[in-house]
C-alpha positions in Angstrom: 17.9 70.1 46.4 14.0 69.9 45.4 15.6 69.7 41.5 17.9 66.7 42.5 15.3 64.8 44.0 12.9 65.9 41.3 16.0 64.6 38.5 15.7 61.2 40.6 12.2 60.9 40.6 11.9 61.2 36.8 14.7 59.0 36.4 13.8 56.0 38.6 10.0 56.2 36.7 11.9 55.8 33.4 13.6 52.7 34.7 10.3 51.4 36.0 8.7 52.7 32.6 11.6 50.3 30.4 11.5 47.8 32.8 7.7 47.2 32.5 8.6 47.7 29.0 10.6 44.9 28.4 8.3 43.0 31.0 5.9 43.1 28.0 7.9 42.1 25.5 9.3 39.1 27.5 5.5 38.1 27.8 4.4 38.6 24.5 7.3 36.3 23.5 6.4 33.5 25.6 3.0 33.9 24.3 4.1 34.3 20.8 6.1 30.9 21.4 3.2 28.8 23.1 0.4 29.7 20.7 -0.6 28.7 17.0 1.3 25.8 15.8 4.3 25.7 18.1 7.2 25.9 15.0 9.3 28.4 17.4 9.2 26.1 20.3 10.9 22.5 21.0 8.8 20.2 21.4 11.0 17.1 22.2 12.2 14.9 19.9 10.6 12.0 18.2 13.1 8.8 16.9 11.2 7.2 14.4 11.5 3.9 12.4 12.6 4.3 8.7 12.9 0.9 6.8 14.2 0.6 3.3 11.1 0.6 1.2 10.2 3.1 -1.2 6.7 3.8 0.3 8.7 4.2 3.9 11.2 5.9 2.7 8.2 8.8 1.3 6.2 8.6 4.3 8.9 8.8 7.1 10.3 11.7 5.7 6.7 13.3 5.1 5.8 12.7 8.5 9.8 14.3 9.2 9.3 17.6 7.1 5.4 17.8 9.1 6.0 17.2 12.6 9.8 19.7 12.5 7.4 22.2 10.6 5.3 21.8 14.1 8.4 22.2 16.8 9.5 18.3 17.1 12.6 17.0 16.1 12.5 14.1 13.9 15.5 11.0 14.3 15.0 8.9 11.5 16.4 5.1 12.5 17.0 3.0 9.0 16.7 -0.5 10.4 14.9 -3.9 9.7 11.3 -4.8 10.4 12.6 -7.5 12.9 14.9 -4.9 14.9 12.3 -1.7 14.6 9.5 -4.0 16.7 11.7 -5.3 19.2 13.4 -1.7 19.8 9.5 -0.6 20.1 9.2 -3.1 22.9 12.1 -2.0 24.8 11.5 1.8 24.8 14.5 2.3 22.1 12.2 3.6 19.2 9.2 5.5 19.3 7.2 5.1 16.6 7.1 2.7 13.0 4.6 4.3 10.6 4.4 0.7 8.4 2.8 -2.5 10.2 0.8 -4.7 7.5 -2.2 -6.9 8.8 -3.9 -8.7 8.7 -1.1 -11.3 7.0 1.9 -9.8 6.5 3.5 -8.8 9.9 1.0 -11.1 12.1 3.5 -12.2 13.2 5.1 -9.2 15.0 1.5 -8.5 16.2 1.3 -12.4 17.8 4.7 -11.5 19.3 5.2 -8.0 20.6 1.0 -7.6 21.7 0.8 -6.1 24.9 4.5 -4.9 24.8 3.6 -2.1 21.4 1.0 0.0 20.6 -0.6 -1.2 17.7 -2.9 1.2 16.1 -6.8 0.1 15.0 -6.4 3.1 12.2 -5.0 2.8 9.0 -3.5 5.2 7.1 -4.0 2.7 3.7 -6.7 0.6 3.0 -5.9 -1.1 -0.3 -2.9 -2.7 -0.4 -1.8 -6.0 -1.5 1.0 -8.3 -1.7 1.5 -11.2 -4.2 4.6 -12.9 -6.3 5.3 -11.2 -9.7 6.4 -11.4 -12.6 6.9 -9.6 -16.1 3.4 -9.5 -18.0 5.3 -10.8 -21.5 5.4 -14.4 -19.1 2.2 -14.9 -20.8 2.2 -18.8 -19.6 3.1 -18.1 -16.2 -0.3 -16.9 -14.6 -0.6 -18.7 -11.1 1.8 -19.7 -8.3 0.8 -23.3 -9.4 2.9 -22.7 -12.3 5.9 -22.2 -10.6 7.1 -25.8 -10.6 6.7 -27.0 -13.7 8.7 -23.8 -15.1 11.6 -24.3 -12.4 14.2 -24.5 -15.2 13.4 -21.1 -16.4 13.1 -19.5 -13.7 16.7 -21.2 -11.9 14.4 -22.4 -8.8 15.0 -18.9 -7.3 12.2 -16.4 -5.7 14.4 -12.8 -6.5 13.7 -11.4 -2.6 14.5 -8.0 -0.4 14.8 -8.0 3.8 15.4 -10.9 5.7 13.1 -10.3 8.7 10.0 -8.6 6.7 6.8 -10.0 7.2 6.4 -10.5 3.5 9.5 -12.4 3.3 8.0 -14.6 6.4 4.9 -15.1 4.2 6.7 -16.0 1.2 8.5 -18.6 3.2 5.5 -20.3 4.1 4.1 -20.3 0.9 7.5 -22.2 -0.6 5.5 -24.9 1.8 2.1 -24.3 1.5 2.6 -25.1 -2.6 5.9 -27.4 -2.6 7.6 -25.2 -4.4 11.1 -26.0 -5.4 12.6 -22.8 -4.9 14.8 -20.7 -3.1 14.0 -17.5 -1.7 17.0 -15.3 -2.0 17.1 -12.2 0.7 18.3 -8.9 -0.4 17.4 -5.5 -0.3 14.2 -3.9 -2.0 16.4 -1.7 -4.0 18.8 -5.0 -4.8 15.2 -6.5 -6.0 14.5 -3.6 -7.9 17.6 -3.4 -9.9 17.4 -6.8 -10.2 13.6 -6.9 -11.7 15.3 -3.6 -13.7 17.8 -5.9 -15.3 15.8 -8.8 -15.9 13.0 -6.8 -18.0 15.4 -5.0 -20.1 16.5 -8.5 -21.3 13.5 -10.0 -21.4 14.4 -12.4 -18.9 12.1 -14.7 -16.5 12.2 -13.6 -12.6 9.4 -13.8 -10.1 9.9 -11.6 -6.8 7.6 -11.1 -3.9 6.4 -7.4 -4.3 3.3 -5.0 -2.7 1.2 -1.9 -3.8 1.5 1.0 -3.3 4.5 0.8 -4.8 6.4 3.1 -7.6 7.6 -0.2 -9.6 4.3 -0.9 -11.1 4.4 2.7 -13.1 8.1 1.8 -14.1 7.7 -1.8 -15.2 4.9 -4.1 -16.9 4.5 -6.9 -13.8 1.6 -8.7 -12.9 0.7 -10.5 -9.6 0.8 -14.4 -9.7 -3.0 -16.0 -8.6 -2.5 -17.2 -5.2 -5.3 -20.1 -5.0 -4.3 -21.0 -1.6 -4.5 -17.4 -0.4 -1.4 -17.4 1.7 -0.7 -13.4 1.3 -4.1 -13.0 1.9 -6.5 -10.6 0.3 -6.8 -7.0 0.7 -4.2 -5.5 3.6 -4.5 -3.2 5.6 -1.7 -0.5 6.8 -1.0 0.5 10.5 1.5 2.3 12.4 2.6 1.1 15.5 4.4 2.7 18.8 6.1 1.9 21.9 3.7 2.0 25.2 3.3 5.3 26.6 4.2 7.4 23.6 0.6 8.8 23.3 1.4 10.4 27.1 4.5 11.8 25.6 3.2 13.1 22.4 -0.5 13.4 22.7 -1.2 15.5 19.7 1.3 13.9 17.4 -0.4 10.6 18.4 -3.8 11.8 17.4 -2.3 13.3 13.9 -0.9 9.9 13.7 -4.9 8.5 13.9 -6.3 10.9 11.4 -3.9 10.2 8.4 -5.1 8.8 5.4 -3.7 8.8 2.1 -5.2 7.1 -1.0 -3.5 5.7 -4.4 -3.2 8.9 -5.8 -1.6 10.8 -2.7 0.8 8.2 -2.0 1.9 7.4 -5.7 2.7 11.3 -5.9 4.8 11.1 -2.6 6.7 8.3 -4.0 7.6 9.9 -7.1 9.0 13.4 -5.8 10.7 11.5 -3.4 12.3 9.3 -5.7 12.5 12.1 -8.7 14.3 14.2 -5.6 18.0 14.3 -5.1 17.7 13.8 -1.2 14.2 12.3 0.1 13.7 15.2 2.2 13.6 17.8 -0.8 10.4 15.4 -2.4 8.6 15.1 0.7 9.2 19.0 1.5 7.7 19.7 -2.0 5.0 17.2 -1.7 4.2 19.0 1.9 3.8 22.3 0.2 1.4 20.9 -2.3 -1.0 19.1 -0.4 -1.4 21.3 2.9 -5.1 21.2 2.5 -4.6 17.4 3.0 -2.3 17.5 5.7 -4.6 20.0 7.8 -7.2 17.5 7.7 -4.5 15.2 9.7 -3.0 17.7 11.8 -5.4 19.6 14.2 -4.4 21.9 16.7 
């Protein structure tokens, strides 16, 4: 009898011996899943604004490749500037990494302030916008030229998305000079091709354009002067989000504050991700080159 019991005994402390056991190891998992960065652990998912540029396109999926690295899912939305801000305003979207001021999109900023968070960091400080053309225009120098070249150039401004602040800009300054043109809306990669064809045929086209951008290591342009300084001088580049995403995503909104990227950073984003077969395979292997960048932008 004293053995049977004594059998028990041992038996009921090996259960409370692999209980414990696994007790531990449930504990050191959660642990394991709360600390470091987070990459086993779900996070929630972020749907963020993708527009078709070719600086968006690298930086959207930079910031996708990042922030899953970290535990979030990424949505990426491929809309127009007019339709990312007013999905910002009504909660649809949660974040757009590309607002221009203090010209470009002033607009959208005039329209949807108080209903979107617009940021007061940038994450690019020297960009510009301007009408251009092919450098071997030798004559054609200065907006004011425009006119008296109409013929040659068919009275037609080559343009990309209705609805983009640059294509609002380049409306008014059809006015602000007189011009006797037409701005025709595309896409930026119809424009592209379109500067693309026109080059290899030494053709005359003007096009709105903006730097950074990958064209001006492809092709000779130049920027038209603009006397009248409709696009403005230097712009700056914000990101924007809807109200109350900070709450939501308090560390991916302070990673958002930090980032900064520079000629050279952003002109090597653009190329893997337009060298790449997908986007997402340039912006990984842009990633895994410039950690020590990225760290600087994402503290824990």
């Amino acid at each position: 009898m004293n053995f049977v019991k004594n059998k028990l005994f041992l038996i009921g402390l090996a259960l409370v011996v692999i209980l414990a056991a696994c007790g531990d190891d449930s504990d050191s998992e959660s642990e394991d899943a709360n600390s470091g960065d987070g990459s086993s652990e779900e996070k929630g998912t972020i749907e963020m604004a993708q527009i078709n540029w070719a600086e968006n396109i690298a930086v959207s999926n930079m910031w996708k490749v990042i922030l899953e690295d970290k535990g979030y899912n990424v949505n990426l939305n491929l809309l127009d500037m007019g339709t990312i801000m007013k999905a910002l305003a009504e909660d649809e979207l949660d974040i757009n990494l590309e607002v221009w001021l203090p010209i470009q999109d002033k607009n959208y900023l005039e329209e949807y302030e108080g209903q979107v968070f617009f940021s007061d960091e940038t994450w690019y400080d020297n960009a510009k916008v301007g009408l251009v053309v092919p450098t071997y225009l030798e004559d054609i120098n200065s907006i004011e030229d425009l006119n008296a070249n109409k013929e040659m150039f068919e009275g037609e401004i080559t343009g990309f998305d209705p609805g983009a602040g640059t294509m609002e800009v380049t409306e008014e300054l059809i006015q602000e000079y007189d011009l006797e043109y037409e701005l025709l809306p595309s896409s930026e990669p119809a424009m592209i091709e379109e500067i693309d064809q026109a080059i290899q045929n030494e053709e005359p086209i003007v096009s709105p354009l903006w730097s950074p951008h990958r064209v001006f290591s492809e092709f000779d342009l130049k920027y038209l002067e603009d006397p009248e300084n409709v696009y403005g001088e230097v712009e700056k580049i914000h990101h924007a989000t809807r109200q109350g995403f900070a709450d939501d995503f308090p560390k991916v909104s302070e990673w958002m504050k930090n980032w900064k990227m520079d000629d050279e950073s952003i002109g090597q984003l653009m190329s893997y991700v337009n060298e790449a077969e997908e986007p997402i395979d340039g912006a990984e292997k842009w990633v895994e080159e410039n950690q020590d960048l990225i760290d600087e932008w994402v503290t824990e």
